[in-house]
N, C-alpha and C positions, 0 to 999 in steps of 0.2 A: 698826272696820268693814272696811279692808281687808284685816285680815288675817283676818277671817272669810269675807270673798268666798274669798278663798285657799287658804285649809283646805274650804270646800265643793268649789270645783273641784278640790282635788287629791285628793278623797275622792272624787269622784265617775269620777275618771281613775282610781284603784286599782282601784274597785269593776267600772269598764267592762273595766278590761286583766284580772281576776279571770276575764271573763267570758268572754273570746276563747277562750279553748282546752277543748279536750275531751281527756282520758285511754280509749285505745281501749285494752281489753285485749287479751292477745294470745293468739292464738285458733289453730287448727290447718284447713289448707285439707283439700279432699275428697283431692288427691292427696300428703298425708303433709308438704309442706311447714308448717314453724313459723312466723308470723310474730308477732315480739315486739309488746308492749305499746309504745306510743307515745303522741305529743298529735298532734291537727293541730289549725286553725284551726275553730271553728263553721260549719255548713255556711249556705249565705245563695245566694245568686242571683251570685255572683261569681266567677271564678278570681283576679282582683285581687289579693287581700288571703289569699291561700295562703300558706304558708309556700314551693310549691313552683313561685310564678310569678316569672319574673326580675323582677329588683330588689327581690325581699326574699328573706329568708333565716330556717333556721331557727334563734330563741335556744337551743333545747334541743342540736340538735347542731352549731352555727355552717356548716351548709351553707347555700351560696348558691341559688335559682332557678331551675328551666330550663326549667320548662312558658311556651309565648306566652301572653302578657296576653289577655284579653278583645279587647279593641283590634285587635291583630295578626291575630285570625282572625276577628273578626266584624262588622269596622268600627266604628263607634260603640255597639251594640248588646250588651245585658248580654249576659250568656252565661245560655242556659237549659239547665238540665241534662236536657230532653227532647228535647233535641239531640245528633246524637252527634260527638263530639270530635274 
């Protein structure tokens, strides 16, 4: 019995961490610049949980953080993306 509680939750932790990231291909701007194919994080109502907000980091290329938290600039308040940054 415990060890199926076990194998549920840690299937369910794969299947969630499966989920976080998106593959952007890489695509060409109006002014000639390349920018390569990458992941980042699913997009949600956050900067939190970015790859590119301090205290986390990315696993794909072990860069750290530097954009402010949510926190930092909005007080307690999600961050809305029709807001500008």
């Amino acid at each position: 019995m415990k060890t199926t509680i076990i194998a549920a939750l840690l299937s369910i932790f794969v299947v969630s961490a499966a989920h976080a990231d998106t593959y952007v291909n890489g695509y060409t701007r109006r002014d000639g610049t390349y920018v390569q194919g990458h992941y980042r994080s699913n997009a949600n109502s956050t900067y939190n949980d970015n790859y590119s907000t301090r205290g986390n980091y990315n696993p794909y290329t072990g860069e750290a953080g530097h954009r402010h938290r949510d926190e930092d600039v909005f007080g307690n308040r999600s961050y809305n993306y029709d807001n500008d940054y």
